[in-house]
C-alpha positions as protocol buffer text, in pm:
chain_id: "A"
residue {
  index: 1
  type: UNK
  ca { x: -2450 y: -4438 z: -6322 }
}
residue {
  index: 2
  type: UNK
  ca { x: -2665 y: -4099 z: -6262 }
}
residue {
  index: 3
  type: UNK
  ca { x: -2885 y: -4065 z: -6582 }
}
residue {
  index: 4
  type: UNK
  ca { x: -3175 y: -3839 z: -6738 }
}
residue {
  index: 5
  type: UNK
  ca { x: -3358 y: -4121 z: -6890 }
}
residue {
  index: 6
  type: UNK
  ca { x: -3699 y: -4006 z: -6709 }
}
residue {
  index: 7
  type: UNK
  ca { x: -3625 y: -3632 z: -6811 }
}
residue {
  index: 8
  type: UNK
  ca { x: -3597 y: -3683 z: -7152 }
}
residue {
  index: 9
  type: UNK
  ca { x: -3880 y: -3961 z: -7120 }
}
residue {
  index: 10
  type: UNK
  ca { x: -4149 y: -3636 z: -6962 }
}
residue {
  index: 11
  type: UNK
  ca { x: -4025 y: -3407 z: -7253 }
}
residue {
  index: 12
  type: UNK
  ca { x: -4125 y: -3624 z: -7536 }
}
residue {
  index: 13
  type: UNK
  ca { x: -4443 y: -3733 z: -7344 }
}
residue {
  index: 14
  type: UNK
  ca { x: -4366 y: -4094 z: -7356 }
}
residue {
  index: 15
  type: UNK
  ca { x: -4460 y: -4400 z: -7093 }
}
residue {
  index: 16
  type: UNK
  ca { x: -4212 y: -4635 z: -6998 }
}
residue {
  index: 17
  type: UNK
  ca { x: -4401 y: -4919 z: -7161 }
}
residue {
  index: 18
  type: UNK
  ca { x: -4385 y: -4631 z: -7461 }
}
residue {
  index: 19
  type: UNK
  ca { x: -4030 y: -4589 z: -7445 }
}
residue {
  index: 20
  type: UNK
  ca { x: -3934 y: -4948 z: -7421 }
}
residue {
  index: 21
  type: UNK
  ca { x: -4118 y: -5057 z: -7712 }
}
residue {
  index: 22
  type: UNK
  ca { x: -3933 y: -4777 z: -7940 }
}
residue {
  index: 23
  type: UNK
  ca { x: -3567 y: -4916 z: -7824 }
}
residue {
  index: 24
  type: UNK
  ca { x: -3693 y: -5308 z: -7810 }
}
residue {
  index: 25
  type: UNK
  ca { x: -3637 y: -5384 z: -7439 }
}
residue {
  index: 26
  type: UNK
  ca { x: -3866 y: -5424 z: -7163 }
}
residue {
  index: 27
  type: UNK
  ca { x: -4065 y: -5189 z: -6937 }
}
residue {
  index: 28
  type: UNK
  ca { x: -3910 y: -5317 z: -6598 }
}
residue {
  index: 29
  type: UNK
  ca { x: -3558 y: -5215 z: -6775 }
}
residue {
  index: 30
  type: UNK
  ca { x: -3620 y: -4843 z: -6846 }
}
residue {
  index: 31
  type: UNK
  ca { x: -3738 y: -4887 z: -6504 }
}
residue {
  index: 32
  type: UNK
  ca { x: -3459 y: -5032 z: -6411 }
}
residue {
  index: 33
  type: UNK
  ca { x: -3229 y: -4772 z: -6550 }
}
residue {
  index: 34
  type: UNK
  ca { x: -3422 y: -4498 z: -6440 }
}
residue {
  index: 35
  type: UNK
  ca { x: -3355 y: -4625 z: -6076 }
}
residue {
  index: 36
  type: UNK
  ca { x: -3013 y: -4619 z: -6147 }
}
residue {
  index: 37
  type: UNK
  ca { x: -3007 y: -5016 z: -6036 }
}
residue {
  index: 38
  type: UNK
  ca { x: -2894 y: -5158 z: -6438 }
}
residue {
  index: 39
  type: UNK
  ca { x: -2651 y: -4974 z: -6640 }
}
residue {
  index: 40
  type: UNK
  ca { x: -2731 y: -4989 z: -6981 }
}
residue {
  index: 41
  type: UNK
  ca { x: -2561 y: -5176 z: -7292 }
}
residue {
  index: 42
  type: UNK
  ca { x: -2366 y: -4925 z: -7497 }
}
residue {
  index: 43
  type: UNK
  ca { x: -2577 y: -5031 z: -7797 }
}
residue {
  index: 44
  type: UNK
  ca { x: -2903 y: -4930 z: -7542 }
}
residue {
  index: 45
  type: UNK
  ca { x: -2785 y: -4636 z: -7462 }
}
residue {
  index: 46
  type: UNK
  ca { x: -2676 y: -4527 z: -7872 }
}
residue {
  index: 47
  type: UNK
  ca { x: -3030 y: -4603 z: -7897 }
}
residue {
  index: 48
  type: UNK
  ca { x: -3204 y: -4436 z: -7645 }
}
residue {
  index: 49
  type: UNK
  ca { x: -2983 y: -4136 z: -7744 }
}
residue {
  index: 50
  type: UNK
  ca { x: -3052 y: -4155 z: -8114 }
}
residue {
  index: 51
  type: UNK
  ca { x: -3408 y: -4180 z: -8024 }
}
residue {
  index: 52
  type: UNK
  ca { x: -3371 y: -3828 z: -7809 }
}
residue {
  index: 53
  type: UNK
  ca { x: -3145 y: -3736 z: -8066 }
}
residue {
  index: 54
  type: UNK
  ca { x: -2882 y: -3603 z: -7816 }
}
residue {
  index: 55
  type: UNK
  ca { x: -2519 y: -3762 z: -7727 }
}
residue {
  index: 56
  type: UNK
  ca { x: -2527 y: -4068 z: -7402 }
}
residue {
  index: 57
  type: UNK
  ca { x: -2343 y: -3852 z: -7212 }
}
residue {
  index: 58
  type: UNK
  ca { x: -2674 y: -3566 z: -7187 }
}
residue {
  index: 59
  type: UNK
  ca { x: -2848 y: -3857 z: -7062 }
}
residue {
  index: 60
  type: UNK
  ca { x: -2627 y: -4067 z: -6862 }
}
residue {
  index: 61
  type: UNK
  ca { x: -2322 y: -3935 z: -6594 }
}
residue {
  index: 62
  type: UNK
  ca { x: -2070 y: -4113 z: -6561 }
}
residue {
  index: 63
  type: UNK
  ca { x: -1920 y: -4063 z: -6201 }
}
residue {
  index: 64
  type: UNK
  ca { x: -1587 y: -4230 z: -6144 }
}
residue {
  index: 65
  type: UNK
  ca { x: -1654 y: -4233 z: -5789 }
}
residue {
  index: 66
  type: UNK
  ca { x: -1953 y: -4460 z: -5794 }
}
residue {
  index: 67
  type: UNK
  ca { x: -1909 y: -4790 z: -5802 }
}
């Protein structure tokens, strides 16, 4: 799934280590995400958007065609 997550990370001037303390997981999953190899939880991704304070789909496409 095509995502933001490192856009919205530079705007609010936060680390990944930052960013994954805020929402509780680790720093090699924002990573992760951010990769585009791990899809998140839907409760991850109500977080991270909460935390942006935007709706999931700003920060993560969905894109039928992708597997």
């Amino acid at each position: 799934m095509k995502n933001k997550l490192k856009v919205f990370r530079a705007i609010h001037d936060l680390t990944q280590e930052d960013l994954a303390e805020k929402v509780g997981v680790t720093r090699q999953t924002i990573n992760a995400i951010e990769k585009r190899k791990y899809n998140p939880s839907l409760e991850l991704a109500f977080k991270l958007a909460r935390l942006f304070d935007v709706k999931i789909e700003d920060i993560f496409i969905y894109d039928a065609k992708q597997k």
